[in-house]
C-alpha positions in Angstrom: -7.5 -27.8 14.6 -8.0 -24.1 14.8 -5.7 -23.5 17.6 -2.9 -24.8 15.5 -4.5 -22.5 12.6 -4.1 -19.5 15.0 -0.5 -20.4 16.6 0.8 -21.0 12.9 -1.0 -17.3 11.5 0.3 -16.1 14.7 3.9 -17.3 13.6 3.8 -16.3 10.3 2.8 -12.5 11.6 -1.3 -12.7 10.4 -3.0 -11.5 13.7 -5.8 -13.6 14.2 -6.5 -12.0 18.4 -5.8 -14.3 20.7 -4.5 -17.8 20.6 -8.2 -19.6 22.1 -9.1 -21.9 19.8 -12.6 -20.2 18.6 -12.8 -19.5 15.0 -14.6 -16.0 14.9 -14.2 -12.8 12.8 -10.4 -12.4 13.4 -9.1 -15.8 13.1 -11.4 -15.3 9.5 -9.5 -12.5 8.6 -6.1 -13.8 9.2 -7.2 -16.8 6.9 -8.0 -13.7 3.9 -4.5 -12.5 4.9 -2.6 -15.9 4.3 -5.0 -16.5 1.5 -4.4 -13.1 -0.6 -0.7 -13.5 0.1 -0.3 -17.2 -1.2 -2.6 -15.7 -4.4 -5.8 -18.5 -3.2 -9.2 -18.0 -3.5 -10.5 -15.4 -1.3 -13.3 -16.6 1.6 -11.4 -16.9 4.8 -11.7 -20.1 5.1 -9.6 -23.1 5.9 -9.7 -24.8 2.9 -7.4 -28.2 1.7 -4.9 -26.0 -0.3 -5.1 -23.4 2.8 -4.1 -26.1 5.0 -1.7 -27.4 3.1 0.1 -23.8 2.4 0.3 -23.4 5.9 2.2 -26.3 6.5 5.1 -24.9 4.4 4.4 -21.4 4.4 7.2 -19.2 5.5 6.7 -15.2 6.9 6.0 -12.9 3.9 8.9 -10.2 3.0 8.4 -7.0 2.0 8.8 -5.4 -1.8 11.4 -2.8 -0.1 14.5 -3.0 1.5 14.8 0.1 4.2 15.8 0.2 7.5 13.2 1.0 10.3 9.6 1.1 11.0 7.2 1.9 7.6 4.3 0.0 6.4 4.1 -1.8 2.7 0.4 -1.6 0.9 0.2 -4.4 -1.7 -2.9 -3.1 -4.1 -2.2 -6.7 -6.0 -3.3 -8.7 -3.5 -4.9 -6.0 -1.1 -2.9 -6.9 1.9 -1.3 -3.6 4.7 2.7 -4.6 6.1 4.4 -3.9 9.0 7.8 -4.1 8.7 11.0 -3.1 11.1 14.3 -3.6 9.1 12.9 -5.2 6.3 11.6 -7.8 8.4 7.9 -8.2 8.1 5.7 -8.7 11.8 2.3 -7.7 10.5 0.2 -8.6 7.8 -3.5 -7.3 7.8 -6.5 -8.1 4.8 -7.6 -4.7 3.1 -9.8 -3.1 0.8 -8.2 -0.4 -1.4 -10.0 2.0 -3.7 -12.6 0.5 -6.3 -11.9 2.6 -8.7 -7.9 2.8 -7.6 -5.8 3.9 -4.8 -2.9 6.7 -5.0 0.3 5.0 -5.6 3.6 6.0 -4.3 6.0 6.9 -1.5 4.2 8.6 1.8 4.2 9.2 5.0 2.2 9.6 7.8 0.4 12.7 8.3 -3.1 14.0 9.9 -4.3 11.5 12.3 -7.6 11.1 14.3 -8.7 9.3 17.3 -11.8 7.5 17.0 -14.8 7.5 14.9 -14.9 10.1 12.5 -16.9 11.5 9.7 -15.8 10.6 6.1 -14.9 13.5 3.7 -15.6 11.2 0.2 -18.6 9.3 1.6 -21.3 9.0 4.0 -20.6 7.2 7.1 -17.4 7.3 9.6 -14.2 5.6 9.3 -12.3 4.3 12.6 -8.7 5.9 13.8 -7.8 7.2 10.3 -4.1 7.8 9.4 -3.8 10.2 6.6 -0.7 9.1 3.6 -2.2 11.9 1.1 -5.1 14.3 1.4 -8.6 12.3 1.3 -6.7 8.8 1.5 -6.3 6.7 4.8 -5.6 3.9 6.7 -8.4 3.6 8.6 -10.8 1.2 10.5 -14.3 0.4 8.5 -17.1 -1.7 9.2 -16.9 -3.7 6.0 -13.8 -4.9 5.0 -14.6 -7.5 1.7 -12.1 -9.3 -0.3 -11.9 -7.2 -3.3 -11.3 -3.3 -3.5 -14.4 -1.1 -2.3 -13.6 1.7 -1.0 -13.1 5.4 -2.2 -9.6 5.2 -2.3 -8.6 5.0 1.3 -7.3 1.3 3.0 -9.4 0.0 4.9 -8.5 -2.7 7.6 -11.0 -4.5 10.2 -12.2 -2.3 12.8 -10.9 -4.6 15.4 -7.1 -3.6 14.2 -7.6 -0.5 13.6 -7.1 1.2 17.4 -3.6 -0.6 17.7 -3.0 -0.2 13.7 -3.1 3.7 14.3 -0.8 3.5 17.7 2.0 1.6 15.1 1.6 4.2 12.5 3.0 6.9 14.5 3.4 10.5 12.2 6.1 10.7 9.8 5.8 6.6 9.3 6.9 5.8 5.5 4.2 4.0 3.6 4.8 2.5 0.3 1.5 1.8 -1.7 2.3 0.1 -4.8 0.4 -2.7 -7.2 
C-alpha cells in the first residue's frame, strides 16, 4: 500500500524521499501536496477520496506558460512549483504569510547557506532564498497546512538543502493567489 502511494507521488512529481515503503514525515507531506492540489481536506493522510484521486490523478501544470527553469507559488492552495518549460517536476506543501504574502513577478536574489537568523521573527530559517526583501523560500521547522508564517514560504526542512541548490540566483518566481 504505501509503496504504491510513494511510486504514484513519485510519478506525479510530489517528492515523498525515497521509494521504501515506510510512511514517515515525507511521504506525509507529499500526501498535503496531492491533497492541497486536488482542493481535499488537509491532514496528509491517505484517505478514501485520496486514494481514489490518485488513481486518476494526472501531474499538475503550472498557471504560466514560459520557457526554462522558474518556480510557481500557489497562495490558494499553499503549494511551491518547479517547472522547466512549462512542464511541472516538483511540487512541495507550504506555508505562506498569515497575514499575506507579496504577490508578483521575482527573482532570485540574496541567498544563504544553512541555518540562519530570522529578520521578522525569533528563531532561524533553513537555506533561505530571497524573492523580495524580508520574504523567502526557506526551510522551517513547522510547516502546517494553513498560512503561518510572516510572509516568507516555508517548505519542510528536509527539502529545503536541495530546494535552494534548484533555485539558483536570478530564478523567476511567480507568487500569485
Amino acid at each position: 500500500f504505501v509503496s504504491f502511494v510513494e511510486n504514484t507521488l513519485t510519478a506525479l512529481h510530489y517528492p515523498c524521499g525515497p521509494v521504501d515503503g515506510i510512511y514517515d514525515y515525507r511521504t506525509r507531506d507529499a500526501v498535503m501536496a496531492f491533497e492541497k492540489m486536488e482542493k481535499l481536506p488537509r491532514d496528509g493522510r491517505v484517505s478514501a477520496k485520496v486514494w481514489e484521486r490518485l488513481l486518476s490523478a494526472q501531474a499538475p501544470t503550472p498557471r504560466r506558460s514560459e520557457l526554462g527553469t522558474r518556480c510557481e507559488v500557489d497562495l490558494s492552495r499553499q503549494v511551491l512549483m518547479m517547472i522547466t518549460d512549462n512542464k511541472v517536476w516538483k511540487v512541495l506543501h507550504v506555508s505562506t504569510g498569515k497575514n499575506g504574502t507579496r504577490t508578483g513577478h521575482f527573482s532570485i536574489g540574496a541567498k544563504y547557506p544553512g541555518w540562519v537568523q530570522c529578520v521578522t521573527l525569533d528563531g532561524e530559517m533553513y537555506y533561505p532564498s530571497y524573492v523580495v526583501s524580508r520574504t523567502a523560500i526557506h526551510g522551517y521547522r513547522s510547516v502546517p497546512a494553513y498560512p503561518a508564517s510572516h510572509g516568507c514560504v516555508r517548505v519542510p526542512v528536509w527539502t529545503a538543502e536541495e530546494l535552494y541548490n534548484q533555485l539558483p540566483k536570478g530564478t523567476t518566481v511567480d507568487i500569485y493567489y
